[in-house]
Structure formats: structure tokens, C-alpha cells
N, CA, C and O atoms as a GROMACS GRO file, in nm:
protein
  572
    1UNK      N    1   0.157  -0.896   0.597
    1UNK     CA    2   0.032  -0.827   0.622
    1UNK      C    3  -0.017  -0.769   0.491
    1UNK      O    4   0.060  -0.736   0.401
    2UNK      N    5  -0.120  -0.760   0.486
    2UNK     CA    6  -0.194  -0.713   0.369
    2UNK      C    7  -0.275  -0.631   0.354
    2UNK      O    8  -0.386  -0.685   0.350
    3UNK      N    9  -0.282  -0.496   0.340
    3UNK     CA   10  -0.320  -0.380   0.354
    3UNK      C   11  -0.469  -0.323   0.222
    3UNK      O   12  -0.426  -0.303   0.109
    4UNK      N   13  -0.573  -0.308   0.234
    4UNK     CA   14  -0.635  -0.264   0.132
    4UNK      C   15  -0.642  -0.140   0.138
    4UNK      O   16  -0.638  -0.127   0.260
    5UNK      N   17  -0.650  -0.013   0.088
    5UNK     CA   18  -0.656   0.137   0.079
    5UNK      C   19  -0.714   0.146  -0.049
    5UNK      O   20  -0.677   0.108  -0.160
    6UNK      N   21  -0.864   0.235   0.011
    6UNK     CA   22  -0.937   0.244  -0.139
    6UNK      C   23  -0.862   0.389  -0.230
    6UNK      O   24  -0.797   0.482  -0.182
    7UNK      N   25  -0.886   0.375  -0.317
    7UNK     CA   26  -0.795   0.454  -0.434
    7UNK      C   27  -0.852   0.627  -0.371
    7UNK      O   28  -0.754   0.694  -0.340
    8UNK      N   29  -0.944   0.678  -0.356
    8UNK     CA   30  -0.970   0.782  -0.326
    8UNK      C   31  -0.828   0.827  -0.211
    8UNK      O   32  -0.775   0.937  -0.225
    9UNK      N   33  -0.792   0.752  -0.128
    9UNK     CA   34  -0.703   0.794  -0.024
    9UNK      C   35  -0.579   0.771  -0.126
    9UNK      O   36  -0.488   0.784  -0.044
   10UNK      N   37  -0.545   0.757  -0.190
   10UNK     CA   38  -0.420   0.689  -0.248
   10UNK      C   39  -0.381   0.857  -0.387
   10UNK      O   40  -0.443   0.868  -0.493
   11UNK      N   41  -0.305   0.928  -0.354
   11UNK     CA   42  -0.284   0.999  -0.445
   11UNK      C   43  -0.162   1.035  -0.508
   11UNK      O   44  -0.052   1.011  -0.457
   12UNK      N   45  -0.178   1.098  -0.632
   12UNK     CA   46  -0.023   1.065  -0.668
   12UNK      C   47   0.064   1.173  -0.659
   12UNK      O   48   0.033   1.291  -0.648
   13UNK      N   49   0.221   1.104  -0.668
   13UNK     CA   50   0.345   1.212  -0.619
   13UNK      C   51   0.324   1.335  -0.686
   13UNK      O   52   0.396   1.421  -0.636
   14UNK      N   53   0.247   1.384  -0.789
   14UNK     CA   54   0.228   1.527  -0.823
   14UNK      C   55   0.114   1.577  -0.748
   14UNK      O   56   0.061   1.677  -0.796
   15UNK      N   57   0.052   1.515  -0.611
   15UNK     CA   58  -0.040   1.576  -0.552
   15UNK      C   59   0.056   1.621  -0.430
   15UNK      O   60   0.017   1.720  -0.369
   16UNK      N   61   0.151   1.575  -0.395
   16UNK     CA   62   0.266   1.624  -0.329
   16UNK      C   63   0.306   1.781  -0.359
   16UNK      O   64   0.369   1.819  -0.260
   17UNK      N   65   0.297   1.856  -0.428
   17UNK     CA   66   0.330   1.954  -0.486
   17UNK      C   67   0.308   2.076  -0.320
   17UNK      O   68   0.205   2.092  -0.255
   18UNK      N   69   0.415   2.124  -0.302
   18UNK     CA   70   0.495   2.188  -0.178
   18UNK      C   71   0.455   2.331  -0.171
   18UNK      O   72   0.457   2.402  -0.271
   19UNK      N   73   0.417   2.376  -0.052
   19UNK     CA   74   0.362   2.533  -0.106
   19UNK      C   75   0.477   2.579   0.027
   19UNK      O   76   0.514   2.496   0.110
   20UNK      N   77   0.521   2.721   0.027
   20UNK     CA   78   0.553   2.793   0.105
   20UNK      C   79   0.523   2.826   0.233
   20UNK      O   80   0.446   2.922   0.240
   21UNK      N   81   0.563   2.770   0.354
   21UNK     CA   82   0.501   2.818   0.503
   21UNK      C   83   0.617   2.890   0.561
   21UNK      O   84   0.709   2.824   0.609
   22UNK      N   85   0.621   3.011   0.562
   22UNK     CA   86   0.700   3.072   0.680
   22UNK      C   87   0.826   3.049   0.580
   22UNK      O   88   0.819   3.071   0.459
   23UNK      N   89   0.944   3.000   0.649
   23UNK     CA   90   1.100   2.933   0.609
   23UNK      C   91   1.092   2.825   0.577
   23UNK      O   92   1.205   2.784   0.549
   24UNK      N   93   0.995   2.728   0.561
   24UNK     CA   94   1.024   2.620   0.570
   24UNK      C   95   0.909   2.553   0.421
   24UNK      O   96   0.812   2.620   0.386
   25UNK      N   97   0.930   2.476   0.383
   25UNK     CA   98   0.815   2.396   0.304
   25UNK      C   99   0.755   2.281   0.358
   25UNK      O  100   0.798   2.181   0.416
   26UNK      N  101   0.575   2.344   0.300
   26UNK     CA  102   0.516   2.174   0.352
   26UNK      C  103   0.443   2.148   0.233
   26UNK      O  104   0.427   2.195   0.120
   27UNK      N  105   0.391   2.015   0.334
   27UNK     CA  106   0.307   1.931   0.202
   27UNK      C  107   0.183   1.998   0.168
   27UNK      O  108   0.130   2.074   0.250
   28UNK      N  109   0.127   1.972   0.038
   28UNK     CA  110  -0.053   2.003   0.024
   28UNK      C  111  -0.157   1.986   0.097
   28UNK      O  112  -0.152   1.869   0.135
   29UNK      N  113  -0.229   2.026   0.130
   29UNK     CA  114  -0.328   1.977   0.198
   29UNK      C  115  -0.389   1.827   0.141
   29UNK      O  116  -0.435   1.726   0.194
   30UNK      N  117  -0.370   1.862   0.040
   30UNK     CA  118  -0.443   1.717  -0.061
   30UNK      C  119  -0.370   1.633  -0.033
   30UNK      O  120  -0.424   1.530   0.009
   31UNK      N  121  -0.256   1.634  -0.041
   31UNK     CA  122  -0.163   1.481   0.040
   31UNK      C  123  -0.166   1.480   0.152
   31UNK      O  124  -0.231   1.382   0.187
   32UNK      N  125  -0.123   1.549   0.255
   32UNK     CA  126  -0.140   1.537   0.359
   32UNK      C  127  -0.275   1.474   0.380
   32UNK      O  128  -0.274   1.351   0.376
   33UNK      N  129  -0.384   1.529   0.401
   33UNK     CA  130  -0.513   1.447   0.401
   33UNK      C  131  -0.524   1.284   0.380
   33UNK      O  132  -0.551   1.185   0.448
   34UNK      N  133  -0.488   1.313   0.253
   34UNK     CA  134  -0.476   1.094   0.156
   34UNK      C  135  -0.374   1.055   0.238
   34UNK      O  136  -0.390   0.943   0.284
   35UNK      N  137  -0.234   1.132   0.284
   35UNK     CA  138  -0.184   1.060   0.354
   35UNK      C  139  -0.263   0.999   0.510
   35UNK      O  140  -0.276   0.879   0.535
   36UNK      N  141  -0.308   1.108   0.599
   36UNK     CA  142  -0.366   1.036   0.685
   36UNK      C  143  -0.489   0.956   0.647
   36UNK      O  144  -0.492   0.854   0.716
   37UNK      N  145  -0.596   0.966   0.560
   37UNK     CA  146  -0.665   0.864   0.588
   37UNK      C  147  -0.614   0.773   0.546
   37UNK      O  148  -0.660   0.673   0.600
   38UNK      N  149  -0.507   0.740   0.443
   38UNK     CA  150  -0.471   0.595   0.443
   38UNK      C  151  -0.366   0.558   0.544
   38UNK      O  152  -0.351   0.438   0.525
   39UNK      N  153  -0.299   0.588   0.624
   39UNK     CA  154  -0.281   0.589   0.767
   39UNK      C  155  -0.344   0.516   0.860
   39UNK      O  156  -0.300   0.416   0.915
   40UNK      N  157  -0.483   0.584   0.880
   40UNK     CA  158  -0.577   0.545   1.008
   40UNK      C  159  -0.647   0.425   0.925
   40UNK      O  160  -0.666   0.335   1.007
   41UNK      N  161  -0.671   0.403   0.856
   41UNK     CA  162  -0.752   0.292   0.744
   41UNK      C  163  -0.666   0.163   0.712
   41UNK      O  164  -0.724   0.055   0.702
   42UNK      N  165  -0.484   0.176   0.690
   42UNK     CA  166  -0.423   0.054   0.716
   42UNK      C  167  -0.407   0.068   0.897
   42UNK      O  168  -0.387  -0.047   0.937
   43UNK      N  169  -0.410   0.160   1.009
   43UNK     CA  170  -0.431   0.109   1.123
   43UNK      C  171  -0.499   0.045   1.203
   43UNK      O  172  -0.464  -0.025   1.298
   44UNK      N  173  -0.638   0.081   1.148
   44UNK     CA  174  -0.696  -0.020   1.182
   44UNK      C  175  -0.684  -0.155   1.144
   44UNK      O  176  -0.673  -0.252   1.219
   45UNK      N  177  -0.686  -0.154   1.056
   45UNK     CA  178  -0.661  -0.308   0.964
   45UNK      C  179  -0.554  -0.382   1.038
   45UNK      O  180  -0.541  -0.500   1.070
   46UNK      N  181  -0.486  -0.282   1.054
   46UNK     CA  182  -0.358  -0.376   1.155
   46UNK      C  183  -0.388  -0.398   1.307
   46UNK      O  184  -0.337  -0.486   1.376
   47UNK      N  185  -0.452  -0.332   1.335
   47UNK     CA  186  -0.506  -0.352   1.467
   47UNK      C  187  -0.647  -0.464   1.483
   47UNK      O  188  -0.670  -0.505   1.597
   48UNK      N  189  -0.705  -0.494   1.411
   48UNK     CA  190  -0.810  -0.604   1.358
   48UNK      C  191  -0.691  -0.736   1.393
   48UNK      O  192  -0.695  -0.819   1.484
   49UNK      N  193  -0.610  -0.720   1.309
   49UNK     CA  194  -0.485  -0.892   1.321
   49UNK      C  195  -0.395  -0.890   1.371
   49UNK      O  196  -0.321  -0.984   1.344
   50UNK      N  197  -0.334  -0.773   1.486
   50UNK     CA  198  -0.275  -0.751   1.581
   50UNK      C  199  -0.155  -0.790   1.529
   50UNK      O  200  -0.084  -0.888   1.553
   51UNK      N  201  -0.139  -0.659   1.420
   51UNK     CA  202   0.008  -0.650   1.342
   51UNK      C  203   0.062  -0.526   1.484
   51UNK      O  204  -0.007  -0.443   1.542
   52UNK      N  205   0.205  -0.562   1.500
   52UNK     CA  206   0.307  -0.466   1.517
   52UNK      C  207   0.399  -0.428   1.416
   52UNK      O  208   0.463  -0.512   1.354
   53UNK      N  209   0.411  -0.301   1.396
   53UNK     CA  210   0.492  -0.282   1.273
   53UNK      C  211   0.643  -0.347   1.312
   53UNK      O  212   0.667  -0.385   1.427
   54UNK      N  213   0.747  -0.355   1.194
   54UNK     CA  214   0.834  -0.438   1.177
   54UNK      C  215   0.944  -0.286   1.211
   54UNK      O  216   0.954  -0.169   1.174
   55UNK      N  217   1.008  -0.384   1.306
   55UNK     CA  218   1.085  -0.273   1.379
   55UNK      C  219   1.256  -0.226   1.295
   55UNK      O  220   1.327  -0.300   1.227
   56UNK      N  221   1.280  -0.080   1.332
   56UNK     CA  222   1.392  -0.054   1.278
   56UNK      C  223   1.524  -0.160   1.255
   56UNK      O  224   1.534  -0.255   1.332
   57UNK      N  225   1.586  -0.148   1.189
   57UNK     CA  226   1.746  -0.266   1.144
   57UNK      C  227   1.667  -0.358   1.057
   57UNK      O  228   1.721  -0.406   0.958
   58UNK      N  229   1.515  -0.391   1.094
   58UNK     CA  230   1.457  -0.496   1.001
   58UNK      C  231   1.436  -0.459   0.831
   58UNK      O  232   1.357  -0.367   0.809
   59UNK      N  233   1.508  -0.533   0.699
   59UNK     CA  234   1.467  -0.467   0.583
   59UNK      C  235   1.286  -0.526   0.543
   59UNK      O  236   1.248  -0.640   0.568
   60UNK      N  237   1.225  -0.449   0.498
   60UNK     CA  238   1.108  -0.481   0.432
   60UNK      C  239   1.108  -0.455   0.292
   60UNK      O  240   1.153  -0.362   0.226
   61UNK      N  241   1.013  -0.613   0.246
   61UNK     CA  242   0.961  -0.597   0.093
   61UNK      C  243   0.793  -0.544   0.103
   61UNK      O  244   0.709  -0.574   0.187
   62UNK      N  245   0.783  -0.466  -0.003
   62UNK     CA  246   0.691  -0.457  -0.040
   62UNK      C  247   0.588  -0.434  -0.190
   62UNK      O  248   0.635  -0.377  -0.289
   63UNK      N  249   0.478  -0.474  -0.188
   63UNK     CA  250   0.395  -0.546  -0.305
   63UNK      C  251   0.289  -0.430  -0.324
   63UNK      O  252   0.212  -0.390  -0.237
   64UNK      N  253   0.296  -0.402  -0.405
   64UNK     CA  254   0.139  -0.324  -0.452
   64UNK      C  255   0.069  -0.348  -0.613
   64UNK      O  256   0.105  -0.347  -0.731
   65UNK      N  257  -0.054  -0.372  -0.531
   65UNK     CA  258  -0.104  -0.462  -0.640
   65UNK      C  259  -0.223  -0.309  -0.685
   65UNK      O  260  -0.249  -0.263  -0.574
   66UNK      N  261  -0.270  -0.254  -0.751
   66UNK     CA  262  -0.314  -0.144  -0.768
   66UNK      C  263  -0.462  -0.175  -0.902
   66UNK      O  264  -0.454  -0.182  -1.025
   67UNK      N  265  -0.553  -0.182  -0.831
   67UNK     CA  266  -0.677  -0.132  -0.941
   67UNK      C  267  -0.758  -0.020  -0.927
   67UNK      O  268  -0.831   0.012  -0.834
   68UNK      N  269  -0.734   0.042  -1.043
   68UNK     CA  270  -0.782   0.154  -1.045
   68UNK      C  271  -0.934   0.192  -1.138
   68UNK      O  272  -0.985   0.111  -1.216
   69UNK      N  273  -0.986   0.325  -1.110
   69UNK     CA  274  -1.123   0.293  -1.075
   69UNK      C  275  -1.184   0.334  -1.228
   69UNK      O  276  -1.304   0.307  -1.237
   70UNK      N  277  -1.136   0.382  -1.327
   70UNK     CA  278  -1.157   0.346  -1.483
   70UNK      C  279  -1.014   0.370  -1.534
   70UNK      O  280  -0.914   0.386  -1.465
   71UNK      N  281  -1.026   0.372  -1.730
   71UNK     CA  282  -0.923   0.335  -1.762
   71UNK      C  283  -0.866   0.505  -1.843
   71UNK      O  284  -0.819   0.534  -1.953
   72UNK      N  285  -0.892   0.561  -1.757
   72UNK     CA  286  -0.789   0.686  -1.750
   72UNK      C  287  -0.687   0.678  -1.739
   72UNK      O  288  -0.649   0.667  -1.622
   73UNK      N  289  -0.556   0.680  -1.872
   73UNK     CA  290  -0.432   0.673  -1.815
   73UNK      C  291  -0.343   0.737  -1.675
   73UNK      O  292  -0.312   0.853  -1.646
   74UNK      N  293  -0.325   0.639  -1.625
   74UNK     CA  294  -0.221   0.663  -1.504
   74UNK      C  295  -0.108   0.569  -1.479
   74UNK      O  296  -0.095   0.452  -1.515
   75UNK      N  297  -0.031   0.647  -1.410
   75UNK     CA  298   0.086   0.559  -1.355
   75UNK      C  299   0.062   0.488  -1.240
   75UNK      O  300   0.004   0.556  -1.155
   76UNK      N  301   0.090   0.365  -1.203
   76UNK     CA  302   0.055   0.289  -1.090
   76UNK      C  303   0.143   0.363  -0.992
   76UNK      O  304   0.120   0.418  -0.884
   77UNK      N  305   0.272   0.344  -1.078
   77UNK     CA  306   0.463   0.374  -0.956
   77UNK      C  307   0.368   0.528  -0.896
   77UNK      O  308   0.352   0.545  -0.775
   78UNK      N  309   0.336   0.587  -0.955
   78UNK     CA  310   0.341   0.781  -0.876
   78UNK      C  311   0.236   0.713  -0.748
   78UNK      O  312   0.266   0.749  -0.634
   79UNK      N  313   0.157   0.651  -0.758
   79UNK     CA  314   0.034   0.642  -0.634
   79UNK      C  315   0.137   0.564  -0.495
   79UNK      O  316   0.093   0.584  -0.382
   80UNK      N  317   0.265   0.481  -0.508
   80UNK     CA  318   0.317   0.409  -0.416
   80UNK      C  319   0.340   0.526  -0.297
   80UNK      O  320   0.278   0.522  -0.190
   81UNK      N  321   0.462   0.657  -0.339
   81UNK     CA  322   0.495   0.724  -0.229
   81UNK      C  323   0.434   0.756  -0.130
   81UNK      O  324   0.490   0.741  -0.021
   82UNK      N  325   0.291   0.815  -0.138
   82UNK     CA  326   0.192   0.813  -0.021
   82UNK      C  327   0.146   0.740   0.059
   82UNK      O  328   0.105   0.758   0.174
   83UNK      N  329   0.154   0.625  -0.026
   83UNK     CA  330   0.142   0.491   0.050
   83UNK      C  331   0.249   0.424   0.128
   83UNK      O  332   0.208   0.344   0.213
   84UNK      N  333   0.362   0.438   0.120
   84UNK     CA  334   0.485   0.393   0.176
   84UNK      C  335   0.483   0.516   0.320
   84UNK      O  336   0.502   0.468   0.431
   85UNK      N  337   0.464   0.638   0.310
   85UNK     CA  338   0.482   0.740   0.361
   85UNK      C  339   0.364   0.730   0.554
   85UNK      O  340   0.385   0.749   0.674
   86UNK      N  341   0.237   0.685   0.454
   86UNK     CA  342   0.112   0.629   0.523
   86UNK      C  343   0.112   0.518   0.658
   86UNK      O  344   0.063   0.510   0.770
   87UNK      N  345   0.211   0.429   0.555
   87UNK     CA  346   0.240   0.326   0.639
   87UNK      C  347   0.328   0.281   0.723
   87UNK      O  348   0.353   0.164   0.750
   88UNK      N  349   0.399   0.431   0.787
   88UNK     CA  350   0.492   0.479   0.867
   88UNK      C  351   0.446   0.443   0.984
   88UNK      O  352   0.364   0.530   1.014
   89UNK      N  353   0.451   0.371   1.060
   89UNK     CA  354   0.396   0.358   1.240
   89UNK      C  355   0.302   0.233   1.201
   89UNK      O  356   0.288   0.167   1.304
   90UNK      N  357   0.253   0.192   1.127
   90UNK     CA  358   0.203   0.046   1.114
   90UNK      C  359   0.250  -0.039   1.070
   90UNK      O  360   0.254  -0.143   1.135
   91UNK      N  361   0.312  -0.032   0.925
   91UNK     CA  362   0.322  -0.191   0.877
   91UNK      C  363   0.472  -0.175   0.894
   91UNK      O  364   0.542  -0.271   0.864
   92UNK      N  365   0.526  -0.075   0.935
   92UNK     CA  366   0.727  -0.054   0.994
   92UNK      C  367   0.733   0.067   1.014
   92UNK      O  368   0.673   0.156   0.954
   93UNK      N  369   0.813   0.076   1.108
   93UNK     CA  370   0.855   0.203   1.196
   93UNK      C  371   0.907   0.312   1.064
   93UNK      O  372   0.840   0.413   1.044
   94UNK      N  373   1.031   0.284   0.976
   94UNK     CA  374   1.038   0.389   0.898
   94UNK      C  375   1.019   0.277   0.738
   94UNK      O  376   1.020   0.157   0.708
   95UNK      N  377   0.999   0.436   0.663
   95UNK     CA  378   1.014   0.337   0.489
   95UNK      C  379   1.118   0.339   0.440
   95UNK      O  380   1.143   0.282   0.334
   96UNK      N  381   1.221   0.422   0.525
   96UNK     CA  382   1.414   0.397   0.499
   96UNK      C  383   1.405   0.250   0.543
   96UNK      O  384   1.514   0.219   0.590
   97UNK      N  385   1.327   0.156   0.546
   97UNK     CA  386   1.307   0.026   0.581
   97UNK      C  387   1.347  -0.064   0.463
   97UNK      O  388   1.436  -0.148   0.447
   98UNK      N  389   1.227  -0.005   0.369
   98UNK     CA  390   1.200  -0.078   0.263
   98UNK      C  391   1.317  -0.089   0.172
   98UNK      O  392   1.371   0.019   0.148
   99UNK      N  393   1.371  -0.195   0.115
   99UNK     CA  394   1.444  -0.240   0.052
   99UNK      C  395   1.405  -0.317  -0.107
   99UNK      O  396   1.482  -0.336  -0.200
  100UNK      N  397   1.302  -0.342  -0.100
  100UNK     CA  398   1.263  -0.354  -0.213
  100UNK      C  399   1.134  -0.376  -0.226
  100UNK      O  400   1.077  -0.449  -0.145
  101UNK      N  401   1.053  -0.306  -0.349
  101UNK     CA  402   0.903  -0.274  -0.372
  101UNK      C  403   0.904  -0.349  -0.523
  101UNK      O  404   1.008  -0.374  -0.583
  102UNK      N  405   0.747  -0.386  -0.582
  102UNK     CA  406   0.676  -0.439  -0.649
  102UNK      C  407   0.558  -0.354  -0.679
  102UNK      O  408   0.478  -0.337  -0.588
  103UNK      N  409   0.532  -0.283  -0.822
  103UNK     CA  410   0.394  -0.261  -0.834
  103UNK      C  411   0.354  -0.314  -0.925
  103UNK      O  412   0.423  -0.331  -1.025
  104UNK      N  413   0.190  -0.368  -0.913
  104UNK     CA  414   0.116  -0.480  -1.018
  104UNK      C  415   0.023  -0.378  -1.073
  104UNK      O  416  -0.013  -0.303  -0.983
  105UNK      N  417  -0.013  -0.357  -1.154
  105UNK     CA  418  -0.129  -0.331  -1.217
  105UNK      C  419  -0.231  -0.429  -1.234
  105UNK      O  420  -0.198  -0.539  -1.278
  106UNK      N  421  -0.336  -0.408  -1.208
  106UNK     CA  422  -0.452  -0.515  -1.145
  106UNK      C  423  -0.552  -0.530  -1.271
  106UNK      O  424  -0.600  -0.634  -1.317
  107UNK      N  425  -0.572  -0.392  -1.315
  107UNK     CA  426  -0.708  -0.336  -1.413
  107UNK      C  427  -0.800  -0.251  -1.362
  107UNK      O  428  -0.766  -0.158  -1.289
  108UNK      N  429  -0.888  -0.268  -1.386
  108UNK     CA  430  -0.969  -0.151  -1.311
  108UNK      C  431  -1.090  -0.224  -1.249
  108UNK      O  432  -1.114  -0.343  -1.267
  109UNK      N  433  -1.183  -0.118  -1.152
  109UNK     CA  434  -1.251  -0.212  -1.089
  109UNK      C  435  -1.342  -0.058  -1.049
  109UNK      O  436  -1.325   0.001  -0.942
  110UNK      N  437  -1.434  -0.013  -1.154
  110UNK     CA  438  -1.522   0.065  -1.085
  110UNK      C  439  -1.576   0.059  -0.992
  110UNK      O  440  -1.612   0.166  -0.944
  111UNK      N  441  -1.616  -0.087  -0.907
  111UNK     CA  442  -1.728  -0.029  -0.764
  111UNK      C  443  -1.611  -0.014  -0.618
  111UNK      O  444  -1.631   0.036  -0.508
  112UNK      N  445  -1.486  -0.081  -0.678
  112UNK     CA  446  -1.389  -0.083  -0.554
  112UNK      C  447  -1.279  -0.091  -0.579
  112UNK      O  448  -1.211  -0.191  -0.556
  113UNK      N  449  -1.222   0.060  -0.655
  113UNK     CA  450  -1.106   0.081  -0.674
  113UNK      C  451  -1.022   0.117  -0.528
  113UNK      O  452  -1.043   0.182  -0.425
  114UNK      N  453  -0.887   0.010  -0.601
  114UNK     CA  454  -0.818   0.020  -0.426
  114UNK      C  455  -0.653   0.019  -0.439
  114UNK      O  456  -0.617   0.037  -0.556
  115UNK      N  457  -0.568   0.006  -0.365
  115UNK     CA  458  -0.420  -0.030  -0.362
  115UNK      C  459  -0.436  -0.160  -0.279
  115UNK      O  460  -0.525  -0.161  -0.194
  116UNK      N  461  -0.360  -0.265  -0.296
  116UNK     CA  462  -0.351  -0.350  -0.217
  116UNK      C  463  -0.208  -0.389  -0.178
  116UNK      O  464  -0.130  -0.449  -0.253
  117UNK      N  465  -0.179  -0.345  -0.041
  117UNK     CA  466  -0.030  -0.354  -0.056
  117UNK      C  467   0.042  -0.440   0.082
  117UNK      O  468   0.062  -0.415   0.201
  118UNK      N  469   0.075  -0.579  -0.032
  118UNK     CA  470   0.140  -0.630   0.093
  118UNK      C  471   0.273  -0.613   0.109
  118UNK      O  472   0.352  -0.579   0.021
  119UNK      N  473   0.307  -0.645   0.267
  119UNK     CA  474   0.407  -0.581   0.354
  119UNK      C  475   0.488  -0.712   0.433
  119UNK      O  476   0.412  -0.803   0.465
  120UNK      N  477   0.637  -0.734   0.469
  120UNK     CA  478   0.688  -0.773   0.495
  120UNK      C  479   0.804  -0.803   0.525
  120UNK      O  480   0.876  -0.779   0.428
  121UNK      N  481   0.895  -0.864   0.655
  121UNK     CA  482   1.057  -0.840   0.637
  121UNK      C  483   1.105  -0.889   0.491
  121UNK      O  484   1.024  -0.913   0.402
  122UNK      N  485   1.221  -0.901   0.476
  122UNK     CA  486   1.271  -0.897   0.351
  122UNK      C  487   1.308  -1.039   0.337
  122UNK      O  488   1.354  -1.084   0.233
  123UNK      N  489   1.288  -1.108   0.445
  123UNK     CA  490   1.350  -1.260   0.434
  123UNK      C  491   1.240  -1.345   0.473
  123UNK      O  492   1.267  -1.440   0.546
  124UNK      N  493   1.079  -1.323   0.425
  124UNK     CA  494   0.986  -1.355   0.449
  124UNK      C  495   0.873  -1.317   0.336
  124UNK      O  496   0.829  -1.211   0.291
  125UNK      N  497   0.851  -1.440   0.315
  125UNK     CA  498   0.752  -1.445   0.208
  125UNK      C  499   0.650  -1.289   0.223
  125UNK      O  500   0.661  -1.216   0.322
  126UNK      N  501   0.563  -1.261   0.114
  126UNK     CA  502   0.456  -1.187   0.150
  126UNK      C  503   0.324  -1.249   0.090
  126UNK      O  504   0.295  -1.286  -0.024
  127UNK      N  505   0.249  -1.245   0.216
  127UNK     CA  506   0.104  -1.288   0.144
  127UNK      C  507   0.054  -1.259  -0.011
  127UNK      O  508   0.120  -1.171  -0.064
  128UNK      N  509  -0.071  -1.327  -0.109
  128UNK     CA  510  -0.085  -1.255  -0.177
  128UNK      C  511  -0.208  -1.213  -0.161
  128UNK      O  512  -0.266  -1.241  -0.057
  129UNK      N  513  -0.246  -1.167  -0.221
  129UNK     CA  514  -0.401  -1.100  -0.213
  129UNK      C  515  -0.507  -1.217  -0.301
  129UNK      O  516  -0.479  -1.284  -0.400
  130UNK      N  517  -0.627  -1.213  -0.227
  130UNK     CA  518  -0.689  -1.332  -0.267
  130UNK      C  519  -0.725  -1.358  -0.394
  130UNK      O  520  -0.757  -1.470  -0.432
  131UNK      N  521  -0.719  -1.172  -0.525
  131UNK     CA  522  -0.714  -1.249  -0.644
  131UNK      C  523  -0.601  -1.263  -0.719
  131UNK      O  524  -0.594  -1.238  -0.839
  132UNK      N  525  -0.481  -1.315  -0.624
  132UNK     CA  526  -0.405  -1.334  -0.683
  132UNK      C  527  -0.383  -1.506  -0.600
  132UNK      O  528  -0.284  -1.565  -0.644
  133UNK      N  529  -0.437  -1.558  -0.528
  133UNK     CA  530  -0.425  -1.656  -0.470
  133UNK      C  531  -0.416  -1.777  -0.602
  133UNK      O  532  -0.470  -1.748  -0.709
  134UNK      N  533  -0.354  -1.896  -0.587
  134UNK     CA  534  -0.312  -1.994  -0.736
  134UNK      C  535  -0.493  -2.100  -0.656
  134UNK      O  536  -0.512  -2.152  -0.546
  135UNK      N  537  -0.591  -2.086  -0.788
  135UNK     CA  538  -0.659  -2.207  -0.727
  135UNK      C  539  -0.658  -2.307  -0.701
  135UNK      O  540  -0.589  -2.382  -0.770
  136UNK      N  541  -0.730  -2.358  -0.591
  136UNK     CA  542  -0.684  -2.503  -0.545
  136UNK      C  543  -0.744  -2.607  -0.629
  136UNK      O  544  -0.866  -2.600  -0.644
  137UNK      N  545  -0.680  -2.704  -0.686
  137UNK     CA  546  -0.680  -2.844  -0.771
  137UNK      C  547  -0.743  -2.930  -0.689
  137UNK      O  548  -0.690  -2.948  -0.579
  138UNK      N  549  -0.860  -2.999  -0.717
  138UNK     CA  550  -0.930  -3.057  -0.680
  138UNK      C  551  -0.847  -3.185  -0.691
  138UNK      O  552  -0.814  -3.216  -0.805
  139UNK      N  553  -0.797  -3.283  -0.566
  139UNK     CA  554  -0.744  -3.425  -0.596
  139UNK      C  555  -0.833  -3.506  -0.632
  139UNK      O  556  -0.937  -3.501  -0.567
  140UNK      N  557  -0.824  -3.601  -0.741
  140UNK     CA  558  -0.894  -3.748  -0.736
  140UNK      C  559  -0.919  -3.859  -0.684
  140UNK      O  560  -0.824  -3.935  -0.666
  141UNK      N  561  -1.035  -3.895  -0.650
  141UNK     CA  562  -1.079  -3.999  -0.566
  141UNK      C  563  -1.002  -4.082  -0.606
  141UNK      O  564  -0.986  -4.100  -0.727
  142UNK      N  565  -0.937  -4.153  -0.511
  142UNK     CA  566  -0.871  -4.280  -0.533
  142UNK      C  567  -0.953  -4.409  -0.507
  142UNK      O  568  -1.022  -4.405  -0.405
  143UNK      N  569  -0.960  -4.523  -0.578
  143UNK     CA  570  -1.080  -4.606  -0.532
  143UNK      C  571  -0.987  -4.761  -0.487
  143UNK      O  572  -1.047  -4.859  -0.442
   0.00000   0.00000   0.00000
């Protein structure tokens, strides 16, 4: 499955930063937030191609292909955790799932900066994203 999440929802592990409630610690509002809309935004998407997430005992790989929206240094790896976190109840039940991850750096893409992150068991190919698709070779007429 192949997930797009535009970069605005996608934030990084220092937006995680933990404030004090009561006894206990929670997340920022600022993650929390990016976490759910990229949540409801790969749910739908999965609900469009009538993905069921990949159920517990199953290992998953996963791909993130990441363009970001100018060339402000950043780290691709810090933007994954929210996204793995996000995609809890859709693309697999937990991300103690995931067994092994991939991040691409794409370049940048001012009108539609995004994460693109494909998802899959671990013994199963993963789609790629269409600009990463190999173009197709035109065969020659044979006469």
C-alpha cells in the first residue's frame, strides 16, 4: 500500500518534545495533532482500496520516500516516527511490527511537499511510487 501524507502533517521527532500532565507525561499538542491528521488522511486512503491493516505476528517493511517543501536543511530519518506512530490501525495493527524501514530523499517539491510511504509484510514486495516507477521500453515492430 502506498500512503501519500502532505509534509505539513508530517513533523519531526523534536516536535515530540513531552510536557508535564499530572504524574504522568504526554505528547505536544503539535504532534499529537500531525499525528492525527496523518492518521485520518492515510485512513482514508486505505479505505478508498480497501486496505486492512496487516495483522499482529505479521513483520512489515517499510519505504519512505520524502520531498520536502524547500531546501532548508533537514533530516528526512526525524520526520519517519510520526509517521510510523500515525499509521497504527491502518497500514498494521502495531509499529512493534515493523522490521525494517527505508528513507529516500526525493528533493524538494514546493507546490506538493509530501512523505510517501510505502507499506508492507516483510516477505512481500512493496509498491513503488509512480516517480519512482522504471519507464516502460517501447518494443520494436517486428516486420
Amino acid at each position: 500500500m502506498i500512503f501519500s501524507i502532505p509534509f505539513e502533517y508530517c513533523v519531526s521527532k523534536g516536535a515530540k518534545k513531552t510536557k508535564w500532565s499530572g504524574n504522568r507525561v504526554a505528547l505536544s499538542d503539535r504532534y499529537h495533532n500531525a499525528k492525527h491528521n496523518a492518521h485520518m488522511t492515510a485512513l482514508v486512503q486505505a479505505r478508498e482500496v480497501g486496505w486492512k491493516p496487516i495483522p499482529k505476528g505479521t513483520g512489515v517493511v517499510v519505504k519512505f520516500f520524502v520531498h520536502f517543501p524547500s531546501g532548508v536543511q533537514r533530516d528526512p530519518i526525524n520526520y519517519t516516527e510520526c509517521l510510523l506512530d500515525a499509521l497504527e490501525g491502518v497500514a498494521y495493527d502495531n509499529d512493534s511490527q515493523v522490521i525494517d524501514s527505508e528513507v529516500h530523499f526525493e528533493g524538494y517539491d514546493k507546490e506538493n511537499p509530501r512523505i510517501v510511504v510505502g507499506v508492507n509484510e516483510a516477505n512481500r514486495p512493496i509498491p513503488l511510487p509512480p516517480s519512482r516507477q522504471p519507464k516502460s521500453r517501447r518494443q520494436p515492430k517486428v516486420q
